[in-house]
C-alpha atoms as an extended CHARMM CRD file, in Angstrom:
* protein
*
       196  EXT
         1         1  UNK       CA             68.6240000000        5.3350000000      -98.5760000000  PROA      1               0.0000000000
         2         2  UNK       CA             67.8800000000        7.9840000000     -101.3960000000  PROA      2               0.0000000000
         3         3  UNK       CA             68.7560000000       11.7260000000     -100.4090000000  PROA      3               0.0000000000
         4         4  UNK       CA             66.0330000000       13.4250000000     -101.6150000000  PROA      4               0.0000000000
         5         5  UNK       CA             67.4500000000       16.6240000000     -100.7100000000  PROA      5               0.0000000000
         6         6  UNK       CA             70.8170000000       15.8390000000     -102.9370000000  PROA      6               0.0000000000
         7         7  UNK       CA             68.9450000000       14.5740000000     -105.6770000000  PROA      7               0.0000000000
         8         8  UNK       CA             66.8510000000       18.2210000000     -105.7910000000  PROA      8               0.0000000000
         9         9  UNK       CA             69.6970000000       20.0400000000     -105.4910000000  PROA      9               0.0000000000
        10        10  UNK       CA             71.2280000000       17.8730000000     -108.4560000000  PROA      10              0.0000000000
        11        11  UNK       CA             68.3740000000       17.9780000000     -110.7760000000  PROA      11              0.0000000000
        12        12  UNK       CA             68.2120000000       22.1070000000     -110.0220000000  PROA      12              0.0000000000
        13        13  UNK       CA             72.3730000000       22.0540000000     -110.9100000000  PROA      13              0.0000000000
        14        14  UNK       CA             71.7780000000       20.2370000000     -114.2860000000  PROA      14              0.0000000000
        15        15  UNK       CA             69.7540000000       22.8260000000     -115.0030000000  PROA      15              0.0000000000
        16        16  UNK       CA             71.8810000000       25.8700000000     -113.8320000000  PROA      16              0.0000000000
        17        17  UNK       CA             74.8420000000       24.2400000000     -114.3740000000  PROA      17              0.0000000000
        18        18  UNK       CA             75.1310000000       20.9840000000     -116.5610000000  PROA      18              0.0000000000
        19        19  UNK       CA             79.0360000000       20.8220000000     -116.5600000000  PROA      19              0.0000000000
        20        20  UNK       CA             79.6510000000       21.1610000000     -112.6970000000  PROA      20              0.0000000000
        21        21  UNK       CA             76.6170000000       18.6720000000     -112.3870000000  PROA      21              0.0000000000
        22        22  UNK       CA             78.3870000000       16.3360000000     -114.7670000000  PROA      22              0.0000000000
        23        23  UNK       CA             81.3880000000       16.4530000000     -112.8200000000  PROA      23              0.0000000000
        24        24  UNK       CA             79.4970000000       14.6460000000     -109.6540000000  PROA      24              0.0000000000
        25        25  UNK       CA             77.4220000000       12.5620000000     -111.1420000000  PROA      25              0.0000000000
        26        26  UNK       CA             80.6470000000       10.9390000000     -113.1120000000  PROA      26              0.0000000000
        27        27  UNK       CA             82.5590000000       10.9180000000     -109.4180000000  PROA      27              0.0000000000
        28        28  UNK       CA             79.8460000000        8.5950000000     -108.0530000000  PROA      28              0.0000000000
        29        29  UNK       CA             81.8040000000        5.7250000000     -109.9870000000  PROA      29              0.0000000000
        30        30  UNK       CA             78.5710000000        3.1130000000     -110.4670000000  PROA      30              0.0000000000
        31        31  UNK       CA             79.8100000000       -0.3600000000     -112.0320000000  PROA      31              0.0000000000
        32        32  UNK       CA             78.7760000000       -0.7280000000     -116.1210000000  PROA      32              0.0000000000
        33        33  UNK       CA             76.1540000000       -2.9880000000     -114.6810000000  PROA      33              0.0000000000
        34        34  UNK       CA             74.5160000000       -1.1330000000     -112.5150000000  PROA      34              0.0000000000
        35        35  UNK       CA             74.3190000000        1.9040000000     -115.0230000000  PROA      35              0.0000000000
        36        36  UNK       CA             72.7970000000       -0.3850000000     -118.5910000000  PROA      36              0.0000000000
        37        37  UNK       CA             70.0720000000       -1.8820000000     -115.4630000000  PROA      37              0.0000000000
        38        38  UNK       CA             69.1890000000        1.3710000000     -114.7960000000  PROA      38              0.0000000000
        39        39  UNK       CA             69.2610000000        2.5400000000     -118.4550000000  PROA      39              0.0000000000
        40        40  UNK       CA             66.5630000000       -0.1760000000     -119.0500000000  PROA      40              0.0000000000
        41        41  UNK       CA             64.6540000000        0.7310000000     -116.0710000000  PROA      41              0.0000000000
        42        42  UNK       CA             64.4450000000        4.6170000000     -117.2930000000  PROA      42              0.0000000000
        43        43  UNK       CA             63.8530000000        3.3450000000     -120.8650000000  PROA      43              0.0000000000
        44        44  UNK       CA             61.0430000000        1.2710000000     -118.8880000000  PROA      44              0.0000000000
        45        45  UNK       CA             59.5240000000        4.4060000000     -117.2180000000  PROA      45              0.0000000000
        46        46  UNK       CA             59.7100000000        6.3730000000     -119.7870000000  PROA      46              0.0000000000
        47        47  UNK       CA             57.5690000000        3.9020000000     -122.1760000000  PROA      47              0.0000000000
        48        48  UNK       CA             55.3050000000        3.2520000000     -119.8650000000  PROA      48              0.0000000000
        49        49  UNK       CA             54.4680000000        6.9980000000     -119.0210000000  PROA      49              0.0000000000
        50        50  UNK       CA             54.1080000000        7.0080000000     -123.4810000000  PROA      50              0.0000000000
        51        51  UNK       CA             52.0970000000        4.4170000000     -123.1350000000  PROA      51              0.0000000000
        52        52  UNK       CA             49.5280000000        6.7420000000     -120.3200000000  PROA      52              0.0000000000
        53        53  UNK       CA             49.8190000000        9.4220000000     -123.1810000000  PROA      53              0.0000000000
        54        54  UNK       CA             48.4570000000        7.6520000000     -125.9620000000  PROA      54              0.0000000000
        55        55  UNK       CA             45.6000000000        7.2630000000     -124.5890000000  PROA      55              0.0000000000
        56        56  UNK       CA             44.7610000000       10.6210000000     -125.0020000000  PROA      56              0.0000000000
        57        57  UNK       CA             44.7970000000       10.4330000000     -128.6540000000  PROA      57              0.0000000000
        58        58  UNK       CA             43.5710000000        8.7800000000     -131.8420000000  PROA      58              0.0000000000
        59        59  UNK       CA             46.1680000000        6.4450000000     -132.7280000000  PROA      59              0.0000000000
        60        60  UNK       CA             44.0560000000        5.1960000000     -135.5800000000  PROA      60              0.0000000000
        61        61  UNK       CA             46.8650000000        6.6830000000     -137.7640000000  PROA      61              0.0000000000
        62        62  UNK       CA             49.7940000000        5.8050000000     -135.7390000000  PROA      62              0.0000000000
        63        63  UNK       CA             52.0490000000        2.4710000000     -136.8880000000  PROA      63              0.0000000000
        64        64  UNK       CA             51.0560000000        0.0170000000     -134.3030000000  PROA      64              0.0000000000
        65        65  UNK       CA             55.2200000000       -0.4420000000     -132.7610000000  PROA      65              0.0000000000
        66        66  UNK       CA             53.9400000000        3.6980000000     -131.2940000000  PROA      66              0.0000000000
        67        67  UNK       CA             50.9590000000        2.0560000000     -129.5060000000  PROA      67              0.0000000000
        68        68  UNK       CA             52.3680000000       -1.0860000000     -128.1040000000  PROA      68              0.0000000000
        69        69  UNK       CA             53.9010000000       -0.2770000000     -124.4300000000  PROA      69              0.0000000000
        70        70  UNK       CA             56.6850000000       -3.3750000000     -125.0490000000  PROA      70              0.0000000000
        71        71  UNK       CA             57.5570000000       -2.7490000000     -128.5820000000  PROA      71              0.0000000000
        72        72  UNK       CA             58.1930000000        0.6260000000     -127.8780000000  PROA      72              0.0000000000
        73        73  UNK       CA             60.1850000000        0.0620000000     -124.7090000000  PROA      73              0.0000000000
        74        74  UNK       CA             62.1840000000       -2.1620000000     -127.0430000000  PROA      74              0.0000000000
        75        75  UNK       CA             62.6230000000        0.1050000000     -129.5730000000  PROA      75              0.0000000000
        76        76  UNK       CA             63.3370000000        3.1930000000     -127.0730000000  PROA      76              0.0000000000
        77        77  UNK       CA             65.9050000000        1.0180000000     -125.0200000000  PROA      77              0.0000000000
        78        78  UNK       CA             67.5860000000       -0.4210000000     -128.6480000000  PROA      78              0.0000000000
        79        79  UNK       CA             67.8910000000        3.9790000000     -129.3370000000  PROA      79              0.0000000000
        80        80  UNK       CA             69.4410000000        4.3090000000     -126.0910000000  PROA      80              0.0000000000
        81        81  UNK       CA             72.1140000000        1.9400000000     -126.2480000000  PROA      81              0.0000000000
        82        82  UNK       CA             72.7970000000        2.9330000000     -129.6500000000  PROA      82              0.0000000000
        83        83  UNK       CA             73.0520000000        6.1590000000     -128.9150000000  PROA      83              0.0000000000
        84        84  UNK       CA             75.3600000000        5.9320000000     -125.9700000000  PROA      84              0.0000000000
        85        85  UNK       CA             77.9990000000        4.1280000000     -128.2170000000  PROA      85              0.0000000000
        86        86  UNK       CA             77.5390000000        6.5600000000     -131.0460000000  PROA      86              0.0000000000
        87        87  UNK       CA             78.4890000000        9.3060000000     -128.7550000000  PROA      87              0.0000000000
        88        88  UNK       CA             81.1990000000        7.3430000000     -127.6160000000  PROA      88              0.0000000000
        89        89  UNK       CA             82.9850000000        6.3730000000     -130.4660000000  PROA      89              0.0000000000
        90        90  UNK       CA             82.0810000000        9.8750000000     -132.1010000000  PROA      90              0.0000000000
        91        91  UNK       CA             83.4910000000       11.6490000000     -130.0030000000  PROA      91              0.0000000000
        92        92  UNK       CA             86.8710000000        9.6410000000     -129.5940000000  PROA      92              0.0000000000
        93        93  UNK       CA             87.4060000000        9.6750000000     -133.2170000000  PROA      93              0.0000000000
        94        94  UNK       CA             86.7880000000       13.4990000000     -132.9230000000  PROA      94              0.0000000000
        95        95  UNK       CA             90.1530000000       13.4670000000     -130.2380000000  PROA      95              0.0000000000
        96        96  UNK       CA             87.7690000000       12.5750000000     -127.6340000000  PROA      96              0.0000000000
        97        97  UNK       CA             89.7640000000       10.5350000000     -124.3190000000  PROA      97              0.0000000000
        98        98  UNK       CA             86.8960000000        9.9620000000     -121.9690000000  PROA      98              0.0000000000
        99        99  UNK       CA             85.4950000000        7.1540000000     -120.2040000000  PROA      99              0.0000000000
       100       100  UNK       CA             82.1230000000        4.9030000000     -121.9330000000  PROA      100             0.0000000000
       101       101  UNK       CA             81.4190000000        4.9390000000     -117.8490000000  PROA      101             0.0000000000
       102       102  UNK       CA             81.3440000000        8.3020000000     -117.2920000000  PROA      102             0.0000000000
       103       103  UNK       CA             78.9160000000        8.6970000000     -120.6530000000  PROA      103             0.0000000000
       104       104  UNK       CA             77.0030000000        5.9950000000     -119.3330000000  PROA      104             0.0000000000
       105       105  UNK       CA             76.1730000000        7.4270000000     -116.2090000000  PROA      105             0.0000000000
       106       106  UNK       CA             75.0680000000       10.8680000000     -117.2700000000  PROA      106             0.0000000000
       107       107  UNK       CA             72.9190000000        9.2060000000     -120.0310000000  PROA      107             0.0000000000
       108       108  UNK       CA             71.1110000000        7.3480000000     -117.4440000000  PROA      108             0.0000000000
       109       109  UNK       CA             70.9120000000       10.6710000000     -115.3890000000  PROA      109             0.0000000000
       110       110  UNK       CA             69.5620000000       12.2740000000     -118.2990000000  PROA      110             0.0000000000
       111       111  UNK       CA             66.7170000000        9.0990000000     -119.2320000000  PROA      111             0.0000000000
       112       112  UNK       CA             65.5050000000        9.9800000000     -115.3450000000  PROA      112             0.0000000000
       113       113  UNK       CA             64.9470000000       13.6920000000     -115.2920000000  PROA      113             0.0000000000
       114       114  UNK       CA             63.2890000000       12.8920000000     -119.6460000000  PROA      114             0.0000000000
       115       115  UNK       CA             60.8780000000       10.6480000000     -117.6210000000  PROA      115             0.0000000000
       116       116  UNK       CA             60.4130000000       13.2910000000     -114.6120000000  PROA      116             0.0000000000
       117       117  UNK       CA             59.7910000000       15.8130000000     -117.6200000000  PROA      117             0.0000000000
       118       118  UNK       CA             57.2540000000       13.4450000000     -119.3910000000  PROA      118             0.0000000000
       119       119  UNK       CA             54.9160000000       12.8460000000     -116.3370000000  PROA      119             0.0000000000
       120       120  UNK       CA             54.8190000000       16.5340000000     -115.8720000000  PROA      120             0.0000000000
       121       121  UNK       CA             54.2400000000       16.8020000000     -119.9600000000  PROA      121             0.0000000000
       122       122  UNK       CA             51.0580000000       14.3670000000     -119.2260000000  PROA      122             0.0000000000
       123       123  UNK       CA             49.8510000000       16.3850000000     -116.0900000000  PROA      123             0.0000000000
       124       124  UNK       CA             50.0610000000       19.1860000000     -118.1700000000  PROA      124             0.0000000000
       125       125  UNK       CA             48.3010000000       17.9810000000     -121.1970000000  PROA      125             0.0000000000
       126       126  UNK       CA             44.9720000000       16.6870000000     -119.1940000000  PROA      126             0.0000000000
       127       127  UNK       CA             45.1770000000       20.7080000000     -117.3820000000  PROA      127             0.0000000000
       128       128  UNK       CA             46.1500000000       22.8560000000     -120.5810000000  PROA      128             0.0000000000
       129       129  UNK       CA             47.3140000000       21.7100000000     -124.0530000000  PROA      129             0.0000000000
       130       130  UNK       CA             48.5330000000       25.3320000000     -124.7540000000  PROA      130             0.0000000000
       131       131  UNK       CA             51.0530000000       25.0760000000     -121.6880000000  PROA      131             0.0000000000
       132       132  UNK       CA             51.9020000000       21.8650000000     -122.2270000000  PROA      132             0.0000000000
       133       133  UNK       CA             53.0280000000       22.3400000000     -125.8660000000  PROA      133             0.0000000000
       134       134  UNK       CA             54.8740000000       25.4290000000     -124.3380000000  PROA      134             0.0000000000
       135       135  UNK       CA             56.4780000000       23.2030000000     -121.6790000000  PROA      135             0.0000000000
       136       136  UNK       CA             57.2980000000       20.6450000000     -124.6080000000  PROA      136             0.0000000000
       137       137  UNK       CA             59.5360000000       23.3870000000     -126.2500000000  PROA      137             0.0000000000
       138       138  UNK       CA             61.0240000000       24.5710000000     -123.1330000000  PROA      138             0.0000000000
       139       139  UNK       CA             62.0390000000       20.8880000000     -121.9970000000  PROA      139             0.0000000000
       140       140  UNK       CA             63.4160000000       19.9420000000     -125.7550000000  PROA      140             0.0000000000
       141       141  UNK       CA             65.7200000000       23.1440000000     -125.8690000000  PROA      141             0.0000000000
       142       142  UNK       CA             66.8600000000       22.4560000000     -122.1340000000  PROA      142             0.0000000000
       143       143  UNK       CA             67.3870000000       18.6130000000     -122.6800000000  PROA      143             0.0000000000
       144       144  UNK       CA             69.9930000000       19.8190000000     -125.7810000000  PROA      144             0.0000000000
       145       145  UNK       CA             71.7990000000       22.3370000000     -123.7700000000  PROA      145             0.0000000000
       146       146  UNK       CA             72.1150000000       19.4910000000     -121.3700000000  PROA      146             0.0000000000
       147       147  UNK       CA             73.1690000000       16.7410000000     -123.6460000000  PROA      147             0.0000000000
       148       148  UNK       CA             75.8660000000       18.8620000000     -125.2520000000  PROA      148             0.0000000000
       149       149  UNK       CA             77.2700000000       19.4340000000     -122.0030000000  PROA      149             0.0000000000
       150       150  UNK       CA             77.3920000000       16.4270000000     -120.8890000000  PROA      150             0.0000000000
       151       151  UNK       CA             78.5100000000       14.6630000000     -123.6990000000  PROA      151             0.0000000000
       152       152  UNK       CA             81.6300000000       17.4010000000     -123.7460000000  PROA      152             0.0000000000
       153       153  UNK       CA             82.3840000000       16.8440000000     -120.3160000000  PROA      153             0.0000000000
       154       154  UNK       CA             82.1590000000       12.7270000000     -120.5340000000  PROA      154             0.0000000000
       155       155  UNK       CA             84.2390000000       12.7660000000     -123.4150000000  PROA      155             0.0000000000
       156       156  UNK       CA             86.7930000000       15.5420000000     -122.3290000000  PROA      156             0.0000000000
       157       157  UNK       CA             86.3980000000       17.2730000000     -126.0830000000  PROA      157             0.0000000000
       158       158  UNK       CA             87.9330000000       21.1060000000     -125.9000000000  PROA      158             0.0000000000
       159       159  UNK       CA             84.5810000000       23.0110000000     -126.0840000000  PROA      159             0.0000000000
       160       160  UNK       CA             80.7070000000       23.1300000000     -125.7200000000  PROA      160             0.0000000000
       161       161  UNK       CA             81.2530000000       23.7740000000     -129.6030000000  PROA      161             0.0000000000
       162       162  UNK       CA             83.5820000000       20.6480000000     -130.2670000000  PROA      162             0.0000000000
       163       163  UNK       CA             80.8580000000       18.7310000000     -128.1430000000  PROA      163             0.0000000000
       164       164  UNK       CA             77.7340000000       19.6970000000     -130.3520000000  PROA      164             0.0000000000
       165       165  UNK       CA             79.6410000000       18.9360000000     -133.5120000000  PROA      165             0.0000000000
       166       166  UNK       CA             79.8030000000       15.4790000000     -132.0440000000  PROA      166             0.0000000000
       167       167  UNK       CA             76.7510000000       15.0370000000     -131.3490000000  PROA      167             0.0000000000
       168       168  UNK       CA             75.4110000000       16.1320000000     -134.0880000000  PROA      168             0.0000000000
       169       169  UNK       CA             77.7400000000       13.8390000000     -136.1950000000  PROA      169             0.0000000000
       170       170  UNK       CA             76.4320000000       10.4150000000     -134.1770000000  PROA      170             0.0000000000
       171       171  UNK       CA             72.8580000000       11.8160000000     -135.0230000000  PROA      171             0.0000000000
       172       172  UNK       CA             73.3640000000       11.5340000000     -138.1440000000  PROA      172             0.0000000000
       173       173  UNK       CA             75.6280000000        8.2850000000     -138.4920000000  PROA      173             0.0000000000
       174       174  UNK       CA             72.5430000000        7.0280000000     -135.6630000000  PROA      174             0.0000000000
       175       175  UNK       CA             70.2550000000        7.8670000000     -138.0420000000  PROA      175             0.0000000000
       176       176  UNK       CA             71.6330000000        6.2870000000     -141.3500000000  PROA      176             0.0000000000
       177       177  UNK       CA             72.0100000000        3.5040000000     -139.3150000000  PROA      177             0.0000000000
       178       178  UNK       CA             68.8050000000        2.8790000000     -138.1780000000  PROA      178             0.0000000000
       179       179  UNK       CA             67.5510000000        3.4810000000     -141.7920000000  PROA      179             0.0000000000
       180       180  UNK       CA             69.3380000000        1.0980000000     -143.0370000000  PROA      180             0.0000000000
       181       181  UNK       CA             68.4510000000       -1.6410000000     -140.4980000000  PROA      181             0.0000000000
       182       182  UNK       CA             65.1410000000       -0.4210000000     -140.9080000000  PROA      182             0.0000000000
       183       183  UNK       CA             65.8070000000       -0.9940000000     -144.5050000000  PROA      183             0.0000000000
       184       184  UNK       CA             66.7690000000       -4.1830000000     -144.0650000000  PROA      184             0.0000000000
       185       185  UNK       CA             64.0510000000       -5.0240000000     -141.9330000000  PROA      185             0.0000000000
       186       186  UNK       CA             61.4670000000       -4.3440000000     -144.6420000000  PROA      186             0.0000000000
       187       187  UNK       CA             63.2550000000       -6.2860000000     -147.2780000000  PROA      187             0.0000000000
       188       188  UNK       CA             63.2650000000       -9.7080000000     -145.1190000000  PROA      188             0.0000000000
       189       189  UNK       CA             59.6260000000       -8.7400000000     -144.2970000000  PROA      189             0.0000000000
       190       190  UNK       CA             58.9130000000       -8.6340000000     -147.9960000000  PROA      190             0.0000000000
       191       191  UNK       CA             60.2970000000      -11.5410000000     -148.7980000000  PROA      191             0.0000000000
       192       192  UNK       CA             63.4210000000       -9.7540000000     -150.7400000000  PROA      192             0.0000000000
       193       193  UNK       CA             66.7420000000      -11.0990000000     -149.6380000000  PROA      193             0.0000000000
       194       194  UNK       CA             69.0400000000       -8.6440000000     -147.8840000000  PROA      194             0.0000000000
       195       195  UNK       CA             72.0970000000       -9.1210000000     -150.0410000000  PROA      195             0.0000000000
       196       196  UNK       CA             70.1230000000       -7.9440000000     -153.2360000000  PROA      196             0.0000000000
């Protein structure tokens, strides 16, 4: 049975207090499997509460992968994973020592309270645009500060400083990659062999 009151008083400490959240979240010791089902299922939640806020829109001048609920869980959940080992092997090469476990688990953390943040991001949008673009700003900034910390903690890296630099680092390195697959992708599409 779910402890609602522990899981307010967590979400309300990764918010005060990322590091000291991270620290209990990463003694809760889930198994690898447990953590990349529940990575799916936020990656899951998340899409479909996209999907609700699509609707809202014209997506006559979207690409069709933003307006198609199971693409974009695939693509979202493909991000994800990427982006846990890009942390990961970041940040060791940076003198990192910590556990892909540990990183794992406050990802998966973070996925849930992104999903929390985007139903509230819908509410908000069918009450008042203006407050929900303010909201959107808020949550972005917040979701960084969190991120850095948690990635610095997870990885045991010396500062909040030394834990950005990481991150930004597999951004970019995430990003290359993905244009290049992407890349590669379009060239097959076309007809163009890979290798040219």
């Amino acid at each position: 049975m779910i402890d609602r009151g522990a899981v307010k008083d967590l979400v309300l400490e990764t918010v005060r207090s990322p590091g000291t959240a991270a620290q209990k979240i990463m003694s809760l010791r889930f198994s690898r499997d447990t953590l990349w089902t529940a990575l799916f299922l936020a990656a899951a939640a998340n899409s479909i509460i996209y999907s609700f806020s699509v609707l809202l829109y014209d997506t006559a001048a979207l690409p069709p992968f933003l307006t198609n609920p199971l693409i974009f869980f695939v693509i979202i959940s493909g991000v994800l994973v990427l982006s846990v080992h890009a942390f990961y092997w970041t940040g060791r090469a940076a003198g990192g020592s910590g556990d892909l476990g540990d990183l794992l688990a406050l990802m998966v953390w973070l996925q849930a309270l992104r999903a929390v943040a985007q139903f509230v991001l819908f509410v908000l949008t069918l009450l008042s645009p203006i407050m929900a673009q303010f909201f959107s700003l808020i949550i972005g900034a917040l979701g960084l500060w969190i991120t850095v910390n948690f990635v610095t903690q997870a990885l045991h890296l010396r500062s909040l400083l030394h834990g950005l630099g990481v991150l930004l680092l597999a951004a970019v390195g995430l990003v290359f990659g993905l244009l290049l697959l992407g890349g590669l992708i379009g060239l097959t599409a076309m007809g163009i062999p890979a290798n040219v």
